[in-house]
Structures are given as structure tokens and as C-alpha cells.
C-alpha positions in Angstrom: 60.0 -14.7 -24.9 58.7 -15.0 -21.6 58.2 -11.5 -21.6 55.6 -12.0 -24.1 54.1 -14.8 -22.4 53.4 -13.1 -19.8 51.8 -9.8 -21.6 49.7 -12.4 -23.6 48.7 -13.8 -20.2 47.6 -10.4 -19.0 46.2 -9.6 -22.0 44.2 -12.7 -21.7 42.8 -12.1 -18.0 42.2 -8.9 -19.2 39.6 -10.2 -21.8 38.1 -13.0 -19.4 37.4 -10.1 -16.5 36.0 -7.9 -19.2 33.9 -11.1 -20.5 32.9 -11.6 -16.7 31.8 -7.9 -16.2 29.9 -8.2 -19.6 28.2 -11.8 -18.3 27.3 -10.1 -15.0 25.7 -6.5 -16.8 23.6 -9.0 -19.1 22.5 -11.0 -15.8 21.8 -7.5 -13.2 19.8 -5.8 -16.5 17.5 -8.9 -16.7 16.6 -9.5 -13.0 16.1 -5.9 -13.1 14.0 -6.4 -16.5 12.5 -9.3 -14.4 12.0 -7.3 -11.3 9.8 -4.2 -13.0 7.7 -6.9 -15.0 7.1 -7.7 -11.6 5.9 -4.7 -10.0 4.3 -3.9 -13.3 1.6 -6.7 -13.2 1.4 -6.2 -8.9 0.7 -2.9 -9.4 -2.1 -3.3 -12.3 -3.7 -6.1 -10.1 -3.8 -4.1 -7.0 -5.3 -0.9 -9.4 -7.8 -3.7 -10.9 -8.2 -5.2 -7.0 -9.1 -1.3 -5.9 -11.6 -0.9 -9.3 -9.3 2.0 -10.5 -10.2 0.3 -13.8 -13.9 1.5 -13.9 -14.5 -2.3 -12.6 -15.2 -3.9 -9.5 -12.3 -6.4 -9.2 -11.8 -9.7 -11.0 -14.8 -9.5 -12.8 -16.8 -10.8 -10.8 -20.7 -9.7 -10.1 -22.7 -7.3 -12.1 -20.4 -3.8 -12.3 -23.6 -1.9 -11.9 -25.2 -2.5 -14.7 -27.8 -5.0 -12.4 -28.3 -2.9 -9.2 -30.6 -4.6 -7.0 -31.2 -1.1 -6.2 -33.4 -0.1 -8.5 -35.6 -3.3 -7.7 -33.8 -5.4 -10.1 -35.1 -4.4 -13.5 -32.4 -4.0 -15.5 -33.7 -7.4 -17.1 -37.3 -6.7 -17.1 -39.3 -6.3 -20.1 -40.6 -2.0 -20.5 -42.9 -0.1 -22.2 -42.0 3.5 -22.2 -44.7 5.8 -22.4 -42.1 9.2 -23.1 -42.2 9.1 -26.5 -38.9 11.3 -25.6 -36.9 8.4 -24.0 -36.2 7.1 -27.4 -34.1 9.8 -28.6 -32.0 9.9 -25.3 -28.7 8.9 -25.8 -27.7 5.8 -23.9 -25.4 7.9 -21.4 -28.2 9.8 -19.5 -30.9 6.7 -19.7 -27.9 4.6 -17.2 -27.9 8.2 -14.9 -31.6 7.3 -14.4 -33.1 6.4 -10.9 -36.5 3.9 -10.9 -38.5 4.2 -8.2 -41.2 0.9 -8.3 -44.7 1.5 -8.0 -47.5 -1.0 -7.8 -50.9 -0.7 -9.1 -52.7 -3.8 -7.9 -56.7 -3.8 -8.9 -57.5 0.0 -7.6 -54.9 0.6 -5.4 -51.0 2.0 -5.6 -48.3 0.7 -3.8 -45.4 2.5 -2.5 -42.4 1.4 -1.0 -44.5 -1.3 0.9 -47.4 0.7 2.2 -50.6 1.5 0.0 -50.9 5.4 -1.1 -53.1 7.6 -2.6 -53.1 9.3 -5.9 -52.6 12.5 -4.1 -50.1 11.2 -2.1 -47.5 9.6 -5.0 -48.6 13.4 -7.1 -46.7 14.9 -4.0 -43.8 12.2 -3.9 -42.9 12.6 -7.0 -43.6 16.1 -7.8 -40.9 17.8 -9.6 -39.7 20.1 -7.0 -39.4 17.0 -3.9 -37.8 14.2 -6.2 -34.7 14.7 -8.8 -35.6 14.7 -12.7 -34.2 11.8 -13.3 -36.2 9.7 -11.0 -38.3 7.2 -13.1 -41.2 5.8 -11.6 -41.3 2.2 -12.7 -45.5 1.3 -12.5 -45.8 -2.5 -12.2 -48.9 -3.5 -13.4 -50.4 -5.9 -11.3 -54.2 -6.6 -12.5 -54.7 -3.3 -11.9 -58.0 -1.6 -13.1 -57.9 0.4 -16.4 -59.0 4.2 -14.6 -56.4 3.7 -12.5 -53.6 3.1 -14.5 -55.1 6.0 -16.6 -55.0 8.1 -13.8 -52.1 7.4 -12.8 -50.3 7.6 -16.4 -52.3 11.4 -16.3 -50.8 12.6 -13.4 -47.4 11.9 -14.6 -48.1 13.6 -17.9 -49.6 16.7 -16.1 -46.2 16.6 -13.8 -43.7 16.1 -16.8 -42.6 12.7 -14.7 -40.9 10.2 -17.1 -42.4 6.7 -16.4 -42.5 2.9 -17.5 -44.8 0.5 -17.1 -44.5 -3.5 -17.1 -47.1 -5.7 -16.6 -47.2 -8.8 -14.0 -46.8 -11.4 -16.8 -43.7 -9.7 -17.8 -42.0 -10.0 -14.4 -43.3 -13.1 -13.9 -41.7 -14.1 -17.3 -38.2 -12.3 -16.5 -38.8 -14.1 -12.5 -39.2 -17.9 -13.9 -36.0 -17.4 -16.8 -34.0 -16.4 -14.1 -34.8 -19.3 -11.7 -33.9 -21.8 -14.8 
């Protein structure tokens, strides 16, 4: 009988080790589970950190859609005057580029400095400046010839342009300060 005691005994160690082996598989497959859900979510926050998610980080400022670039007028008020700019699809009209002008009483405003006609013609003539530069006329009080002539010389070029009046940015300036 002791010789069965003892192959029961051995039987029985047997069945703990394996239990052990089975305890300790179950424990090394969920620190390694663990351990790639871990570099998974380091890995997608450094991708996010880096923008390879078309963003620019956390979420945090405007993700180009309000470039100061383009003098801040993504939340201006426009008035088109392409009667083509409404069929363009949504795609190319964020590819466009404004460029601001200012028409104050009879005179144009460029970049700071006062221009002529002639002048702004041969800045934004088709051949100097990319097609899809806008030029972006703020109205400021400005006389009614020059606007039209202006708005003429645009037409004659094939220059797409939008015009907003003072009270418009005014209006956009003072919501944004509240």
C-alpha cells in the first residue's frame, strides 16, 4: 500500500506543478496583454502628439481652419462677387489663398502701403500671382468709382474676389472681444 501512496503523492505534485505552470501562463499572457495595451495607447499619443492624425496635437488651437494668415477672416462676413464660387466644391474653396486689400475713400491699400490701380492690376495679374489667390477687398468708406474700378479690373483679369464692408468686421471684431 505504500507503494500506492506514494504514486498518488506523485501523481498529486504532478497536478499542483502543472496547476502552477497553468497559474503562471495565465499571469505572463496578461502582463504581456497589459504591456502591448500599453505601448498601444503611447504609441497613438505620440502619432496624435506629432499630428500624424491630420491634427495638431491635443486639440488644442484652431487646426488651420483660422489662419491668422490669411488676415483672420475665416469668421468674417463675405460677399462673393464670382457668381462661380458657389458651385466650387468645399475642397478647393479651403486650397484658397486671400490676400487683403483696403479701399479707404479713394485710395487702395496694400500690404500696409497705399497703391495704385495700376500697381495692384500688376500684383495680381494672372501670370505674377497663383490662381488661387483671392483678393479679399475690405471696404472701408470707400468711394463708389473706386470700388467699381476696382471690382472691373478683377473681372477684366479673371481674379476671383470678395468684398466685406467695415461694419462687417467691425461686427465679427466686437463678437469676438465678448
Amino acid at each position: 500500500m505504500s507503494i500506492e501512496k506514494e504514486v498518488e503523492k506523485m501523481y498529486r505534485e504532478d497536478e499542483e506543478k502543472q496547476k502552477k505552470k497553468q497559474k503562471k501562463k495565465k499571469s505572463s499572457k496578461a502582463a504581456t496583454l497589459v504591456l502591448l495595451i500599453l505601448i498601444i495607447i503611447l504609441a497613438l499619443l505620440l502619432a496624435k502628439l506629432l499630428g500624424l492624425f491630420g491634427g495638431n496635437g491635443f486639440g488644442f488651437g484652431t487646426g488651420g481652419k483660422g489662419d491668422d494668415s490669411a488676415g483672420g477672416t475665416a469668421d468674417r462676413a463675405l460677399v462673393v462677387a464670382d457668381s462661380d464660387a458657389d458651385t466650387e466644391s468645399s475642397a478647393a474653396e479651403e486650397a484658397k489663398v486671400f490676400e487683403n486689400i483696403k479701399v479707404s475713400g479713394s485710395t487702395y491699400l496694400y500690404k500696409g502701403s497705399e497703391v495704385s490701380l495700376e500697381d495692384l492690376k500688376d500684383t495680381f495679374s494672372m501670370e505674377k500671382m497663383n490662381k488661387d489667390v483671392v483678393a479679399l477687398i475690405e471696404d472701408d468708406n470707400a468711394t463708389q468709382n473706386t470700388m467699381e474700378d476696382l471690382k472691373k479690373a478683377f473681372d477684366d483679369m479673371g481674379r476671383e474676389y470678395a468684398i466685406e464692408t467695415a461694419s462687417a468686421v467691425q461686427a465679427a471684431e466686437s463678437s469676438a472681444a465678448e
